[in-house]
PyMOL Python script that loads the backbone (N, CA, C, O; Angstrom):
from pymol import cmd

cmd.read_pdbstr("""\
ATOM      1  N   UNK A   1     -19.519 -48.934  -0.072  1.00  0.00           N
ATOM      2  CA  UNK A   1     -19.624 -47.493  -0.147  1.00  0.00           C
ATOM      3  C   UNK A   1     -18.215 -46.901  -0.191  1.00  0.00           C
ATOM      4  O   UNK A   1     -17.289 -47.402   0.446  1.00  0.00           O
ATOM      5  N   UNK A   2     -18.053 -45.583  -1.130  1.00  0.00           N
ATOM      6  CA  UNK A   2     -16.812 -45.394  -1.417  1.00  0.00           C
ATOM      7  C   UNK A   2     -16.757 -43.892  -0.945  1.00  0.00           C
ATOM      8  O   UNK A   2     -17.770 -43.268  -1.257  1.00  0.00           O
ATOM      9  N   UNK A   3     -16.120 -43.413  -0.491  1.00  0.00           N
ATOM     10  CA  UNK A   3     -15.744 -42.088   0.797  1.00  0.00           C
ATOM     11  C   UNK A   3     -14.416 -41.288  -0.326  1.00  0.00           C
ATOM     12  O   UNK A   3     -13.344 -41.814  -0.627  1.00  0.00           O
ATOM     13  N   UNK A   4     -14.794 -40.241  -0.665  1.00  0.00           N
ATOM     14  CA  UNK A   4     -13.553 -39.553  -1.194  1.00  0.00           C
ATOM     15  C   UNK A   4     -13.370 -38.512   0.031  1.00  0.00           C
ATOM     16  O   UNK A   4     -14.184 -37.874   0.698  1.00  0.00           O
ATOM     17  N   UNK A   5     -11.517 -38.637   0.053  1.00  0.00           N
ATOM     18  CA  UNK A   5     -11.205 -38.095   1.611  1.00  0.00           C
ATOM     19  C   UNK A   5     -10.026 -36.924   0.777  1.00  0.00           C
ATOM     20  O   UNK A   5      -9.407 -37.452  -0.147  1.00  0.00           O
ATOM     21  N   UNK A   6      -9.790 -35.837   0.971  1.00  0.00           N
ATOM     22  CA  UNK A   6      -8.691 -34.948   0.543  1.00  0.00           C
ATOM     23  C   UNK A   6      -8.402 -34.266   1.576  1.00  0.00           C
ATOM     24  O   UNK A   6      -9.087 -33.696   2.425  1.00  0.00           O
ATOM     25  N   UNK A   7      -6.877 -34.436   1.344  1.00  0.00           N
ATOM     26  CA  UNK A   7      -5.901 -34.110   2.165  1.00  0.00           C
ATOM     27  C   UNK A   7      -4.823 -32.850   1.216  1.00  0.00           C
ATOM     28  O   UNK A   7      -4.339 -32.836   0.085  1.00  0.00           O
ATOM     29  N   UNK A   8      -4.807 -31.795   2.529  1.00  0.00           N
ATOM     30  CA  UNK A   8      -3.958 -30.428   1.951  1.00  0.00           C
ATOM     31  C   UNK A   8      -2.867 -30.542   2.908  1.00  0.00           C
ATOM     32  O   UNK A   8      -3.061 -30.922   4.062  1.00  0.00           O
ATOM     33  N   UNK A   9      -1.682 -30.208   2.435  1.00  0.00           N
ATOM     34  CA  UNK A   9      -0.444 -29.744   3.044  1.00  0.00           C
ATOM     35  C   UNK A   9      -0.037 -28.953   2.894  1.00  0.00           C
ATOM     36  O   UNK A   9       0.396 -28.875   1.744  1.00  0.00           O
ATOM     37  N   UNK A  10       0.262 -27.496   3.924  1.00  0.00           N
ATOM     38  CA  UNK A  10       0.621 -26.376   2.817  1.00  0.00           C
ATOM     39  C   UNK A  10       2.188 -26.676   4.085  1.00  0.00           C
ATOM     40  O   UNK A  10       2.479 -27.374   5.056  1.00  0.00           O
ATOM     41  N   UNK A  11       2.833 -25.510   3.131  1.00  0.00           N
ATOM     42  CA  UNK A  11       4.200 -25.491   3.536  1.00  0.00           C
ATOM     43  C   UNK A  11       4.379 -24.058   3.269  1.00  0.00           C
ATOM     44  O   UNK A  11       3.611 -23.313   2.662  1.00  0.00           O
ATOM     45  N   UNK A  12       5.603 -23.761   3.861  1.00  0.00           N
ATOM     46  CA  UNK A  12       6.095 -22.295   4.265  1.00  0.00           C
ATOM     47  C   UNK A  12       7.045 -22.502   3.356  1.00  0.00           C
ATOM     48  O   UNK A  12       7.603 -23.561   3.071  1.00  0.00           O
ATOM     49  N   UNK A  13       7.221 -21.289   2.856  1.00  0.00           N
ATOM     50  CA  UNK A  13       8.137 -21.636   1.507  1.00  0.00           C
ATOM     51  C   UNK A  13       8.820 -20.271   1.081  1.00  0.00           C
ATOM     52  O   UNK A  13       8.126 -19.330   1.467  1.00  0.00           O
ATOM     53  N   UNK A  14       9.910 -19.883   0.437  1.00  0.00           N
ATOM     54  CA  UNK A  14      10.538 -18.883   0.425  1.00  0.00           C
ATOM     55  C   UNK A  14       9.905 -18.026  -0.128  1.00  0.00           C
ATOM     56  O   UNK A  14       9.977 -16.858   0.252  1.00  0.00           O
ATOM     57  N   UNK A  15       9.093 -18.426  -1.213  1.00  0.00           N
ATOM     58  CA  UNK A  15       8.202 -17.536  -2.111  1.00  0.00           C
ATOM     59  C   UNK A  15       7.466 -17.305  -1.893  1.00  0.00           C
ATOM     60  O   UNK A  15       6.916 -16.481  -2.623  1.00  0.00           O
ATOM     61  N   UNK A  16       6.733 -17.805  -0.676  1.00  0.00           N
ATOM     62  CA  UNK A  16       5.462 -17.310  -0.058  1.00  0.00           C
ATOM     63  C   UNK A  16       5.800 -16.141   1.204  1.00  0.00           C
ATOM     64  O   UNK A  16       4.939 -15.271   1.335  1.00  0.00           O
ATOM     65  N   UNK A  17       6.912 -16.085   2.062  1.00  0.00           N
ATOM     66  CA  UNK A  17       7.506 -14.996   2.362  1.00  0.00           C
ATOM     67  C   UNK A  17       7.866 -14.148   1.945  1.00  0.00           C
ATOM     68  O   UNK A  17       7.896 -13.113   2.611  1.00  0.00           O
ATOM     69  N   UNK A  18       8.443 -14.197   0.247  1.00  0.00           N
ATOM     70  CA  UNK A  18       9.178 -12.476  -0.536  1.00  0.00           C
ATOM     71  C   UNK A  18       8.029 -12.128  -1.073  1.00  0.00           C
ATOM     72  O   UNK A  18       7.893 -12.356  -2.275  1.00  0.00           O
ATOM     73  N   UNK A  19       7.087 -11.590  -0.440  1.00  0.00           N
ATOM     74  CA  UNK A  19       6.191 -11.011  -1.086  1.00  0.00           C
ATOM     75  C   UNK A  19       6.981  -9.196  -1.608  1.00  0.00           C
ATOM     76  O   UNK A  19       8.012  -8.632  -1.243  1.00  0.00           O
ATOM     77  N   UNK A  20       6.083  -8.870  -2.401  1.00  0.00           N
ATOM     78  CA  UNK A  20       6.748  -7.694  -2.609  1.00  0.00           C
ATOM     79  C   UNK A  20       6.187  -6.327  -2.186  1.00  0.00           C
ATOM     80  O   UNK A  20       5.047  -5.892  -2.350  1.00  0.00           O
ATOM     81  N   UNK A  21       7.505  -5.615  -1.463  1.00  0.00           N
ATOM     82  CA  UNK A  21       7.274  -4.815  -1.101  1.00  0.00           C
ATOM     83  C   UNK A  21       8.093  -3.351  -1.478  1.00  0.00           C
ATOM     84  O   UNK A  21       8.897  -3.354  -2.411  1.00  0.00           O
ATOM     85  N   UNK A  22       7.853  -2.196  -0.750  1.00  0.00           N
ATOM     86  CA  UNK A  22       8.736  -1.247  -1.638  1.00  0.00           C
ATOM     87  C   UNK A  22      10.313  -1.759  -1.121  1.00  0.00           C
ATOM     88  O   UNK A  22      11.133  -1.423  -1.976  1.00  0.00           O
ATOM     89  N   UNK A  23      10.937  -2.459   0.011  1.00  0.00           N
ATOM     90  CA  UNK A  23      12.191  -2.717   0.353  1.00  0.00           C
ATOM     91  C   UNK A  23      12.467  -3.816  -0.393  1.00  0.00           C
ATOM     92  O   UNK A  23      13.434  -4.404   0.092  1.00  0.00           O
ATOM     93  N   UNK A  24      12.045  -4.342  -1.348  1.00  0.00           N
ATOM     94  CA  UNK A  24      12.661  -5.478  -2.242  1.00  0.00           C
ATOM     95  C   UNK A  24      13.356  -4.724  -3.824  1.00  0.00           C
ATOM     96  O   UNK A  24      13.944  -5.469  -4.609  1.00  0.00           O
ATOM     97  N   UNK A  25      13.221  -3.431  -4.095  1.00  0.00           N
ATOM     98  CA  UNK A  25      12.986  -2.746  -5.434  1.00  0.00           C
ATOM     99  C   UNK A  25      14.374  -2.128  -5.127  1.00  0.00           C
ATOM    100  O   UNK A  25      14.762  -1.777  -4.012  1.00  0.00           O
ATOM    101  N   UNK A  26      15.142  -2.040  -6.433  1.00  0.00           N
ATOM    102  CA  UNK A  26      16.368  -1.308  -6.365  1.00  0.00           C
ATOM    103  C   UNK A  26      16.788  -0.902  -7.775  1.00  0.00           C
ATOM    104  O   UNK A  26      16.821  -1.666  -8.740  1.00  0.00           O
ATOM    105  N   UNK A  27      17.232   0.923  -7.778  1.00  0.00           N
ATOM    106  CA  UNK A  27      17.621   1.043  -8.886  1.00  0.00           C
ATOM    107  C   UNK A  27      19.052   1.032  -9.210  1.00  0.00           C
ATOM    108  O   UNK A  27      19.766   1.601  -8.383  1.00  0.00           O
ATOM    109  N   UNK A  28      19.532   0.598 -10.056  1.00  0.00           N
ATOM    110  CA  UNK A  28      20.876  -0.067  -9.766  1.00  0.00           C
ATOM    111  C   UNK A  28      21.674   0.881 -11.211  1.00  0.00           C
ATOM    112  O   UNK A  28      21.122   0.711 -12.298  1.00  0.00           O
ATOM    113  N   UNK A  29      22.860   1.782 -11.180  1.00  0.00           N
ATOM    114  CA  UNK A  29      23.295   2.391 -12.462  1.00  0.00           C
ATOM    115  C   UNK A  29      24.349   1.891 -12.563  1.00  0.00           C
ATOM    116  O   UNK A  29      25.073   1.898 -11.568  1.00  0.00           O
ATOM    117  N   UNK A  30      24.780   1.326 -13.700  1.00  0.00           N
ATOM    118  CA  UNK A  30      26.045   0.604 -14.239  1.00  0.00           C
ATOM    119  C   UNK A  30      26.684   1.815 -15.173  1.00  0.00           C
ATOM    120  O   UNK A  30      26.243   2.213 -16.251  1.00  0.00           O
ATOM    121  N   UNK A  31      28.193   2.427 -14.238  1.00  0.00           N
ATOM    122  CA  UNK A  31      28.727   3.090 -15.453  1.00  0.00           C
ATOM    123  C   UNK A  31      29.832   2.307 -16.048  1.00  0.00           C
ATOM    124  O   UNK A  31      30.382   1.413 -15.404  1.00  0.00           O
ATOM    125  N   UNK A  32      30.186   2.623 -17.295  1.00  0.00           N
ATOM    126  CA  UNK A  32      31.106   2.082 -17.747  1.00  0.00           C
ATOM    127  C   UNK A  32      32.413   2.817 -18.266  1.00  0.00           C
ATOM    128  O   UNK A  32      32.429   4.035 -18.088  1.00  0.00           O
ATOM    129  N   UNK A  33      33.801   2.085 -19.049  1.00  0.00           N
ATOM    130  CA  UNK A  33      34.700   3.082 -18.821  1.00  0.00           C
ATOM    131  C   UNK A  33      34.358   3.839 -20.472  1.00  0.00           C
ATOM    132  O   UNK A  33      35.492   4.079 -20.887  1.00  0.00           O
ATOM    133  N   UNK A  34      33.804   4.096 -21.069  1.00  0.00           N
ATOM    134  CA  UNK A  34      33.452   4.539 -22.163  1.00  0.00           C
ATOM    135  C   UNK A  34      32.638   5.871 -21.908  1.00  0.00           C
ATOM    136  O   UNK A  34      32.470   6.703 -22.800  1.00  0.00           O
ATOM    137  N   UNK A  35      32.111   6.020 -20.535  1.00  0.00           N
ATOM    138  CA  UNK A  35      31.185   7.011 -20.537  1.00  0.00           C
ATOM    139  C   UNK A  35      29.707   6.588 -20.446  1.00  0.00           C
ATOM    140  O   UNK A  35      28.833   7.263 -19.901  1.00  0.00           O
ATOM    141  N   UNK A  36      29.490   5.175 -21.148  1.00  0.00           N
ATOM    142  CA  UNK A  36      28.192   4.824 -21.197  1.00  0.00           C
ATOM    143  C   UNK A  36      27.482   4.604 -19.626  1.00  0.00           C
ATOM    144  O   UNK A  36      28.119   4.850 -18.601  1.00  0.00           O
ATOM    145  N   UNK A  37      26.306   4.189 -19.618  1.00  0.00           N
ATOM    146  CA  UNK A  37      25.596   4.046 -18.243  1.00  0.00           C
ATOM    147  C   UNK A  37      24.414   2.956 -18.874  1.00  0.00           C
ATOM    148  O   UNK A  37      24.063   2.797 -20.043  1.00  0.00           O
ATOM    149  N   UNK A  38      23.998   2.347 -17.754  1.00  0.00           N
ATOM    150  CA  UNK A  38      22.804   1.305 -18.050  1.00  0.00           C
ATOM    151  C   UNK A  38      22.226   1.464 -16.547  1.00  0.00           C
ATOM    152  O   UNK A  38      22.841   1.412 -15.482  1.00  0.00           O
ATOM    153  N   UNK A  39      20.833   1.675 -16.802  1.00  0.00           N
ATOM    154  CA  UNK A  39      19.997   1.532 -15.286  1.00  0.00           C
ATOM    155  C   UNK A  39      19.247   0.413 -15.379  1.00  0.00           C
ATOM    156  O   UNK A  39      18.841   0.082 -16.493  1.00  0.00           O
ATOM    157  N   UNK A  40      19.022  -0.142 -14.565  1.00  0.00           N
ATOM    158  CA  UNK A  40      18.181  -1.190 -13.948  1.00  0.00           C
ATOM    159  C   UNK A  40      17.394  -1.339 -12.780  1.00  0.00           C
ATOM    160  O   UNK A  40      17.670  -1.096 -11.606  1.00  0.00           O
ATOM    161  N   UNK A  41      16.781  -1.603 -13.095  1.00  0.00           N
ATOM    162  CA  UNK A  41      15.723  -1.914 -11.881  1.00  0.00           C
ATOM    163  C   UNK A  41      15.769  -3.169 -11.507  1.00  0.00           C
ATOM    164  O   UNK A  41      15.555  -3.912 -12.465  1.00  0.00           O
ATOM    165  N   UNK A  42      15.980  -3.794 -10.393  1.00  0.00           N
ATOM    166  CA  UNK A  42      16.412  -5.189  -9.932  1.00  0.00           C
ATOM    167  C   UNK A  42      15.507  -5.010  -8.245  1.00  0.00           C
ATOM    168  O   UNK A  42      15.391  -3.988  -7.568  1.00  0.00           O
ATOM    169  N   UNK A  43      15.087  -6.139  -8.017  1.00  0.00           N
ATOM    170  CA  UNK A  43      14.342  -7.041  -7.090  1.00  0.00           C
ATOM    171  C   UNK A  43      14.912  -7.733  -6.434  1.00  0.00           C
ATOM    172  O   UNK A  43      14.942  -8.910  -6.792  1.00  0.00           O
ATOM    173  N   UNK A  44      15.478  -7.428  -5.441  1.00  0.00           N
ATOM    174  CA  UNK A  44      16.346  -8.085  -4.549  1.00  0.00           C
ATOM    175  C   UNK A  44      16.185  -7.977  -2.971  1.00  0.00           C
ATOM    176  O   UNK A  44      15.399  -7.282  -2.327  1.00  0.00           O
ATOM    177  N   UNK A  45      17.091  -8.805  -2.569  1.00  0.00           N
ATOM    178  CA  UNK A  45      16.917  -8.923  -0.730  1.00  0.00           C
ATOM    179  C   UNK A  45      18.025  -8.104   0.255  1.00  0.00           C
ATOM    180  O   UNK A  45      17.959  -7.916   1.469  1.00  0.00           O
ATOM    181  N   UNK A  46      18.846  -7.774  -0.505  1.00  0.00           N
ATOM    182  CA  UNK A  46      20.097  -6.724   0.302  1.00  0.00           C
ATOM    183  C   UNK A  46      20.589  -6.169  -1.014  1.00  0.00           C
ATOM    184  O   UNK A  46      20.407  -6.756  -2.080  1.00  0.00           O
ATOM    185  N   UNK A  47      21.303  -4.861  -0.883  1.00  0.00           N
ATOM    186  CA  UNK A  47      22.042  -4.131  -1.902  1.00  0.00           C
ATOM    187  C   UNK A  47      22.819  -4.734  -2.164  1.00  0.00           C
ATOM    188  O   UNK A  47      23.097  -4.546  -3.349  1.00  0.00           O
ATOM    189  N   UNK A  48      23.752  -5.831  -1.470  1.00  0.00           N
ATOM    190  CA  UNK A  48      25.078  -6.574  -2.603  1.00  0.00           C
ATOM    191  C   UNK A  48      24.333  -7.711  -3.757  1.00  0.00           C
ATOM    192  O   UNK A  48      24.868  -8.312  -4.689  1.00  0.00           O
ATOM    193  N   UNK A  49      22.725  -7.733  -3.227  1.00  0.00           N
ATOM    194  CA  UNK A  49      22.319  -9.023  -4.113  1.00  0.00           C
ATOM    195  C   UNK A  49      21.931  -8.016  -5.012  1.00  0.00           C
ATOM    196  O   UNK A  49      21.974  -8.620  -6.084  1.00  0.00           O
ATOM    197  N   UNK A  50      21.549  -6.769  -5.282  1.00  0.00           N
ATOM    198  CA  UNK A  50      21.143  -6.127  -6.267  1.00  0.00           C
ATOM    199  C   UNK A  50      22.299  -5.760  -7.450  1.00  0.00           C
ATOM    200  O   UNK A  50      22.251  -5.634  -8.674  1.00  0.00           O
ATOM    201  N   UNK A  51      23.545  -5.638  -6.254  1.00  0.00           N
ATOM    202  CA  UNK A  51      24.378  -5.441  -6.688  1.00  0.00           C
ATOM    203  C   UNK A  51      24.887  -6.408  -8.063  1.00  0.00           C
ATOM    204  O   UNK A  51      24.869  -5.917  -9.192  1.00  0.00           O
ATOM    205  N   UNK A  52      25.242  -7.534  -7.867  1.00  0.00           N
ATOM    206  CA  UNK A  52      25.345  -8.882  -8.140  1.00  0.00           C
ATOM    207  C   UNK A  52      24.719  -9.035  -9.635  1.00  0.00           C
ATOM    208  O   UNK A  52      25.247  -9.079 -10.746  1.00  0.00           O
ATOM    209  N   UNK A  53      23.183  -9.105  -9.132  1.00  0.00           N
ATOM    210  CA  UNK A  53      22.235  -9.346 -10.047  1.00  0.00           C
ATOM    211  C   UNK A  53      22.486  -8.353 -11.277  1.00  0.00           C
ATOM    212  O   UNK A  53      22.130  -8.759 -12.383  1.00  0.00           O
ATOM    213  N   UNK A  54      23.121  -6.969 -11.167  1.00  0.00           N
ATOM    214  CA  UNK A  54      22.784  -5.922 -11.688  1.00  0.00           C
ATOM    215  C   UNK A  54      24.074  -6.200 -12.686  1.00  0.00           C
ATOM    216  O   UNK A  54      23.767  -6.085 -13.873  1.00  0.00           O
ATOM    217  N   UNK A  55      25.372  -6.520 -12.455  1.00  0.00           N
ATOM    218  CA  UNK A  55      26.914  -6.858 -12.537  1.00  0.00           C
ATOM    219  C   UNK A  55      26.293  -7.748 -13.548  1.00  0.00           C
ATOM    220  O   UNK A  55      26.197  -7.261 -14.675  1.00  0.00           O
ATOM    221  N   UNK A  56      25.931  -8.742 -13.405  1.00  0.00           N
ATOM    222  CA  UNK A  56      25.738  -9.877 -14.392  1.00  0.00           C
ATOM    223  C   UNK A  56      24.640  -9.908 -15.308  1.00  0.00           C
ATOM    224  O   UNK A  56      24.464 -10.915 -15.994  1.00  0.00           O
ATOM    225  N   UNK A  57      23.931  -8.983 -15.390  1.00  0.00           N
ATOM    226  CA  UNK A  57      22.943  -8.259 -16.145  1.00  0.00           C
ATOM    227  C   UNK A  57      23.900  -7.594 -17.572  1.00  0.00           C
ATOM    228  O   UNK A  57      23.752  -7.710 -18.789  1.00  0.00           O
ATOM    229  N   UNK A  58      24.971  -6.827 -16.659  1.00  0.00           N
ATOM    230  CA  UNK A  58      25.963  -5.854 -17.429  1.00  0.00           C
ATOM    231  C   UNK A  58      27.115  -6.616 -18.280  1.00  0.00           C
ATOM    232  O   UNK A  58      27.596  -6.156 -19.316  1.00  0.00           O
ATOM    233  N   UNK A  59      27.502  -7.905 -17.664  1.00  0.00           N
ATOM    234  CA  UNK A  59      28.586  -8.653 -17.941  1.00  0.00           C
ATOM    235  C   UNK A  59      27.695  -9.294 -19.160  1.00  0.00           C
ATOM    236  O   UNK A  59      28.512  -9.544 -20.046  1.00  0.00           O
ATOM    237  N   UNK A  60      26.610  -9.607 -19.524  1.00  0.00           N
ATOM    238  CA  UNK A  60      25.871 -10.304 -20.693  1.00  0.00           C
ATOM    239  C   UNK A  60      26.314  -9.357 -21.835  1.00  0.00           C
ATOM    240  O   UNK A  60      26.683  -9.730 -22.949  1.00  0.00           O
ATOM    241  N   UNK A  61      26.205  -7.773 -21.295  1.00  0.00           N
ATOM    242  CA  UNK A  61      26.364  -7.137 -22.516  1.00  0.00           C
ATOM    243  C   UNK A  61      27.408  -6.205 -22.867  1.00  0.00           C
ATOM    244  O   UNK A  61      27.470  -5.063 -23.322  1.00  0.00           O
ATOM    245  N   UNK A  62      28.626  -7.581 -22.290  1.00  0.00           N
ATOM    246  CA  UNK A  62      29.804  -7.127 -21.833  1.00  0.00           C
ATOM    247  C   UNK A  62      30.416  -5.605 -21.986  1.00  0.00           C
ATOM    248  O   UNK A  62      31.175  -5.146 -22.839  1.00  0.00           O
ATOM    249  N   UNK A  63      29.824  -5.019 -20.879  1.00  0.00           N
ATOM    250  CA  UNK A  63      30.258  -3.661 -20.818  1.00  0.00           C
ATOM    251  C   UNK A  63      31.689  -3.950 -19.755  1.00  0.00           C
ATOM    252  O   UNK A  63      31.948  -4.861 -18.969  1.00  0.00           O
ATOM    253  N   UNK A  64      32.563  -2.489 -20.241  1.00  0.00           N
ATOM    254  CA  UNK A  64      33.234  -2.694 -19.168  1.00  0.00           C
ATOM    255  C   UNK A  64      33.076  -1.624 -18.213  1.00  0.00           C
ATOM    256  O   UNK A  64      33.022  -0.416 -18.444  1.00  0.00           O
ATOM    257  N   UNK A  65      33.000  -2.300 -16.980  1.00  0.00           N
ATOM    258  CA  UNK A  65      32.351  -1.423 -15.852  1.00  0.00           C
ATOM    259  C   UNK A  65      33.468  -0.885 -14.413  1.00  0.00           C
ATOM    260  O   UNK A  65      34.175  -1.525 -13.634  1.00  0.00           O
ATOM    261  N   UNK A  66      33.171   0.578 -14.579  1.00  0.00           N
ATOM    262  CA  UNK A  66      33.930   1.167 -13.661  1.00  0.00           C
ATOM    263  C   UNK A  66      33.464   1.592 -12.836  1.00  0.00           C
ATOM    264  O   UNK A  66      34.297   1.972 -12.013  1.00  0.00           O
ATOM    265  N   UNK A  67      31.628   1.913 -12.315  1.00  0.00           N
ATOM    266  CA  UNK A  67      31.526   1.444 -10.598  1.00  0.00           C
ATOM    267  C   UNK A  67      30.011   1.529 -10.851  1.00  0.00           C
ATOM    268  O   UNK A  67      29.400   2.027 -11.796  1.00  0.00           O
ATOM    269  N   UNK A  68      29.575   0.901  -9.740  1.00  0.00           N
ATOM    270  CA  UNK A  68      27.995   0.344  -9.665  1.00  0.00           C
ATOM    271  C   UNK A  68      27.633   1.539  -8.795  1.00  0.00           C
ATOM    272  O   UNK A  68      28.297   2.067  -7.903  1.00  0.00           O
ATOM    273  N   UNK A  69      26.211   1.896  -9.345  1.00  0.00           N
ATOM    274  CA  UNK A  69      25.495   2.811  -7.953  1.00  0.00           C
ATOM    275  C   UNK A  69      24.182   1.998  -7.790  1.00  0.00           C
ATOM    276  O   UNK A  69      23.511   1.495  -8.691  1.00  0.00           O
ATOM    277  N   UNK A  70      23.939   1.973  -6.345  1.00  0.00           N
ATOM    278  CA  UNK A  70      22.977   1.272  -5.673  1.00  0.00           C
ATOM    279  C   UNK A  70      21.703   2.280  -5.428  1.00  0.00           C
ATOM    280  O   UNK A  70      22.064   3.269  -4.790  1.00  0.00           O
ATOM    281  N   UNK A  71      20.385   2.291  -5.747  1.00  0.00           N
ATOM    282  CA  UNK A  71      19.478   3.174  -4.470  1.00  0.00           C
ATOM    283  C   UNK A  71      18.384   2.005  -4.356  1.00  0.00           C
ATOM    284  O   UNK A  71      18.213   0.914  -4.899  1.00  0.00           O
ATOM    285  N   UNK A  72      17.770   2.723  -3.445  1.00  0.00           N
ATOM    286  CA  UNK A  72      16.801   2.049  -3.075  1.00  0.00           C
ATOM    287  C   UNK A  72      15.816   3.016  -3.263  1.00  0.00           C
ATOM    288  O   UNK A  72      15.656   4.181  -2.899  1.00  0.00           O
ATOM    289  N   UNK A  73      14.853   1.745  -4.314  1.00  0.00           N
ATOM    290  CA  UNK A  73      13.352   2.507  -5.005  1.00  0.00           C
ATOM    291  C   UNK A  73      12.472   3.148  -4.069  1.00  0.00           C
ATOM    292  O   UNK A  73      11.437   3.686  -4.463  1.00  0.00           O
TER     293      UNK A  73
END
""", "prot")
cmd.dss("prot")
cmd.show_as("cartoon", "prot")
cmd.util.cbc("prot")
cmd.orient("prot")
């Protein structure tokens, strides 16, 4: 006689903690020295990671950038 036995392991995991909430949402404005501006909306865990995320968002489309504004969504 043959017995099928299943076994679950769950685990705690980073992604199962960042759930989303309104303190993960950030609108982030990239000005540049031209006058131009780019907004973004970025998903992050502190304002320097929005920050960051938002910088290298901008650096793809190589703007040149003369200061970041942070809010929170």
């Amino acid at each position: 006689m043959t017995q099928t036995v299943q076994t679950s392991v769950f685990t705690h995991s980073r992604l199962y903690s960042k759930r989303y909430y309104p303190g993960n949402i950030y609108n982030v404005v990239i000005n540049c020295e031209d006058g131009e501006y780019y907004e973004y909306e970025v998903e992050a865990d502190t304002f320097a990671k929005a920050t960051e995320i938002a910088e290298n968002m901008a650096l793809d489309l190589m703007a040149d950038i003369t200061y970041v504004e942070v809010y929170r969504a």
